[in-house]
N, C-alpha and C positions, 0 to 999 in steps of 0.2 A: 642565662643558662641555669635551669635548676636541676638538681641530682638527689633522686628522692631515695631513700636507704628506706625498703619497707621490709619488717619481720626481720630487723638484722639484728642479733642478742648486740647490745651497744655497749656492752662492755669490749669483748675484743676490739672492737672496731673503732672507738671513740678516738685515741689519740691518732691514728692513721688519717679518720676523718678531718682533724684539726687540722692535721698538716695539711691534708687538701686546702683547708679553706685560708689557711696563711700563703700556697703558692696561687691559689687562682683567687682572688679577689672579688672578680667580679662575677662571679660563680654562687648562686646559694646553694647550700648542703644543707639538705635536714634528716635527720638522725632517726633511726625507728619512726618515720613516718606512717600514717594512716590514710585511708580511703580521701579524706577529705585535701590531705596536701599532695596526690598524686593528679589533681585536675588538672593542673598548670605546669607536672615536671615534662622537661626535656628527657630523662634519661631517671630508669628504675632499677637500683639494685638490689637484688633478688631473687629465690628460686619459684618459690611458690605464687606464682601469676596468672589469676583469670582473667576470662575473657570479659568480666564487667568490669576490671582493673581497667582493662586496654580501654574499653569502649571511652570510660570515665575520663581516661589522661588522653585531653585531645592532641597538646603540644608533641605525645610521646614518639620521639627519633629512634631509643636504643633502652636494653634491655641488657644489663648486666648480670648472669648468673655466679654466683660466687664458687661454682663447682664443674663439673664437667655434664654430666646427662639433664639433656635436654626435653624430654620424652614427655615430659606432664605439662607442658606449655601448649598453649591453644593454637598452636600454627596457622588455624585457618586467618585466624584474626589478625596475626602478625604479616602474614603475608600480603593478606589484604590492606591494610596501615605502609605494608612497605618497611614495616621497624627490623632495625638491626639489631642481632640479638650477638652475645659474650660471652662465653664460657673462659674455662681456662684446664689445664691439665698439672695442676701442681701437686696435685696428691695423688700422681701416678706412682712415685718411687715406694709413697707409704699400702697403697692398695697394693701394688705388686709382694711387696713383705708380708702382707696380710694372704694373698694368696700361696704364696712359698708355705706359708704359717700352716694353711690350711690342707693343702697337699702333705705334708708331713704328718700331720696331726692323721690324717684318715692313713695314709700309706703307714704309718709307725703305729696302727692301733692303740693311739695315747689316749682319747678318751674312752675307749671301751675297757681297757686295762686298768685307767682310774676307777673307774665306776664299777669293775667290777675290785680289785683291791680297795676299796674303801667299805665293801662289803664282807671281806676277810677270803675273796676267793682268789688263787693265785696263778698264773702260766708262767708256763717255760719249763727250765730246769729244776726249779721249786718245786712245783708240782707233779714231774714228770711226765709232763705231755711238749718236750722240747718241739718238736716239727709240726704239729696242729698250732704251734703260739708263735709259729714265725712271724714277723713282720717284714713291710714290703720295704726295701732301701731305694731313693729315689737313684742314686750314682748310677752313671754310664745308659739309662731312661734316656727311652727318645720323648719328646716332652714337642704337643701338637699343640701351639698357641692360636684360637681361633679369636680372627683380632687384634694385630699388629700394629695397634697404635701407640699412643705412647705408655698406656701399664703395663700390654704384651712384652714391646720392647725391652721393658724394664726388668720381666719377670726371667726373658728371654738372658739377659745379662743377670739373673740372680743364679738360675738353675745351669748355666756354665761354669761355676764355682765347685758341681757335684759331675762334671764331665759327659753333661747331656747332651745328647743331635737336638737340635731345635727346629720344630718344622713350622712356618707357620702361614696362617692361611690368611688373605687377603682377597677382597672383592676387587680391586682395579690393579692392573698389570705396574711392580716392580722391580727393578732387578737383583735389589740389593741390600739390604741390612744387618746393620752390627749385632753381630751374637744371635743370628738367626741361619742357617745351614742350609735352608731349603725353604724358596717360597712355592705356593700353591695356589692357583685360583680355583682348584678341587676341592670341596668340602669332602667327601668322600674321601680322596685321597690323603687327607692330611689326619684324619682320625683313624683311618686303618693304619696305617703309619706310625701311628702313635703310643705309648704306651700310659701318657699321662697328658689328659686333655684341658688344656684352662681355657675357659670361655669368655671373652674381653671386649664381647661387640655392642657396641651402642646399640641401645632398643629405637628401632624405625618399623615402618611399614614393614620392608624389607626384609627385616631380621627376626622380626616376632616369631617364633616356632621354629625359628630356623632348623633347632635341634632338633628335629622331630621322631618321630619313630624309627623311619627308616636308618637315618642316620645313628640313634643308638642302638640298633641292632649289629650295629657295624664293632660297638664297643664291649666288644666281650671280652671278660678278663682285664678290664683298663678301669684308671680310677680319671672319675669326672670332677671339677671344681672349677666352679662358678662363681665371677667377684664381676658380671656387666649389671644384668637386669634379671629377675627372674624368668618372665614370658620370652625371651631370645630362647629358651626352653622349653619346649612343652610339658605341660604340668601332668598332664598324664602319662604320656610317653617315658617322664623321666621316672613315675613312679614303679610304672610297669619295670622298667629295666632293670631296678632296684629291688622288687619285688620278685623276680624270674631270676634273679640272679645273674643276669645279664652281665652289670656293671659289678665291679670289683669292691670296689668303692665311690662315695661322694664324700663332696665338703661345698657347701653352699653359702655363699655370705647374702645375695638378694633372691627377693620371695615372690610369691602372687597376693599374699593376704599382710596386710599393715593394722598396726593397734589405730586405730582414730578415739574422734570423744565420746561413742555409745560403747565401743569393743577397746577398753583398754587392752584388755589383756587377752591374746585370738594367739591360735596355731598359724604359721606360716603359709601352713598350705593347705587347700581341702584332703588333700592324703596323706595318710598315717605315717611321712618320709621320717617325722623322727623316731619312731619304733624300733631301726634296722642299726642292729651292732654300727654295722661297715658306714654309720652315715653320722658322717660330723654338719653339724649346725650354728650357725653363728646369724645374728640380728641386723644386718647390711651398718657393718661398724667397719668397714672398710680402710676409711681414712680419719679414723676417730679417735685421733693423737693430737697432742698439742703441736706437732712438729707440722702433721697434715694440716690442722686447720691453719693453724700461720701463714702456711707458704700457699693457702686457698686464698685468705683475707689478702692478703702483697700483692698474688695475682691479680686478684677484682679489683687492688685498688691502683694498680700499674697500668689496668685498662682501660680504667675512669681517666686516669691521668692523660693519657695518650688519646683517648678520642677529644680531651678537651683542648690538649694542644695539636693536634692534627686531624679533627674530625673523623679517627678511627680508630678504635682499642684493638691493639695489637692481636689479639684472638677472637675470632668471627667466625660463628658456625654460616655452614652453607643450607636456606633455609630449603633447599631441598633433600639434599642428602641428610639435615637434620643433625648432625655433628661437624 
């Protein structure tokens, strides 16, 4: 059995990997692997996987991702191979803080208020414009989580701290979840419903656009905040809402536009979203603590463990549903 770690920074990882290779034996590990030692692995941990990866690694059974979204993986290939693929959800607790973070920040006009006092201009009672400088308190907000899986959950269990209804929406019929008030399989219904909508769905076929116009025409006066995928969004749809004033607010941690090796340095979006006071922005740094990535690396490495000793890592996306 070989287990190839490709593109993994090998400093985290190195001494977890040791311990692998002192419990399984007869197991080869190799570390920051490349193209040429993937021909021969059984099993590739990793997020970033093409489809000439696949083609290349004939022996390849399984497919480790050290995080949760699945969405840039070549599924047709995988499907076709039959390969089993891993995620894990350990940096659900640290994204969900990060979304809390991010709702507060847009609803308590913190960064519009720095940026403009760092400039010498002041609201509130200072200045004498106390009720144009209100900010928005999230306490006793019915809070519409679209996305109940486990960051929903988690955020679901933050924002009951501040005495919110939590409504939250789900694709397949459940009855019941901790620190959730009300489930819905209505997309519709659970953002009119809403006063504060966090969005938490895996990007799939399915889900791309989900948000789409109609849907934030529904969000008038509500603030939007986004920790899944950016396109579970519609990229125009969401500008426009922003733009009309539609939405109250946003806070967005994932985009449509990424820095790569020709555009280090690119806007987020092809629209001007960061221009608008009411819109907080963040660089999809979601689970971008020492805490997150730990209990990412334990994960991948609890599920390498387990498919070696039971031919199956404990977390198995479903390659349909794609989560």
């Amino acid at each position: 059995m070989k287990i190839v770690f490709f593109d993994i920074p090998e400093k985290s990882w190195v001494k977890k990997i040791e311990n692998l290779k002192k419990e399984f034996k007869d197991a080869l590990f190799i570390s920051n692997g490349d193209l040429e030692e993937i021909k021969d692995a059984d099993g590739i941990v990793g997020g970033h996987i093409s489809s000439e990866m696949i083609s290349k690694a004939k022996n390849l059974k399984v497919i480790f991702v050290p995080w949760a979204g699945v969405n840039t993986l070549p599924w047709d290939e995988i499907k076709k191979r039959n390969v089993m693929v891993s995620n894990n959800h350990a940096n659900a607790k640290i994204v969900a803080e990060r979304a809390l973070a991010l709702a507060l920040a847009v609803m308590g006009r913190v960064v519009e208020y720095h940026n403009d006092l760092s400039r010498g201009i002041w609201h509130g009672f200072s200045a004498g414009d106390p009720q144009s400088a209100f900010w928005t308190s999230i306490r006793g907000k019915t809070c519409g989580i679209i996305g109940v899986g486990s960051i929903g959950q988690e955020i679901a269990k933050l924002v009951k701290a501040f005495d919110c209804k939590v409504i939250g929406f789900k694709k397949r019929k459940i009855e019941k979840i901790d620190f959730i008030d009300e489930i819905t399989l209505n997309l519709e219904e659970a953002v009119s419903k809403s006063d504060v909508i966090f969005v938490t769905l895996p990007l799939t076929p399915q889900t791309r656009g989900i948000i789409n116009e109609k849907i934030i025409s529904l969000m008038i006066g509500k603030f939007l905040i986004n920790v899944s995928r950016g396109p579970v969004i519609d990229e125009k749809a969401l500008y426009e809402g922003i733009r009309t004033k539609t939405l109250r607010g946003v806070a967005i941690d994932t985009w449509y536009r990424y820095p790569d090796e020709k555009n280090i340095a690119t806007l987020p979006s092809a629209y001007p979203i960061h221009d608008f006071k009411n819109v907080v922005i963040s660089p999809h740094v979601g689970s971008l603590t020492y805490e997150g990535v730990e209990e990412m690396i334990n994960a991948t490495i609890e599920n390498v463990r387990s498919y070696l000793k039971n031919g199956r890592p404990l977390d198995i996306v479903d390659p349909e549903l794609m989560y």
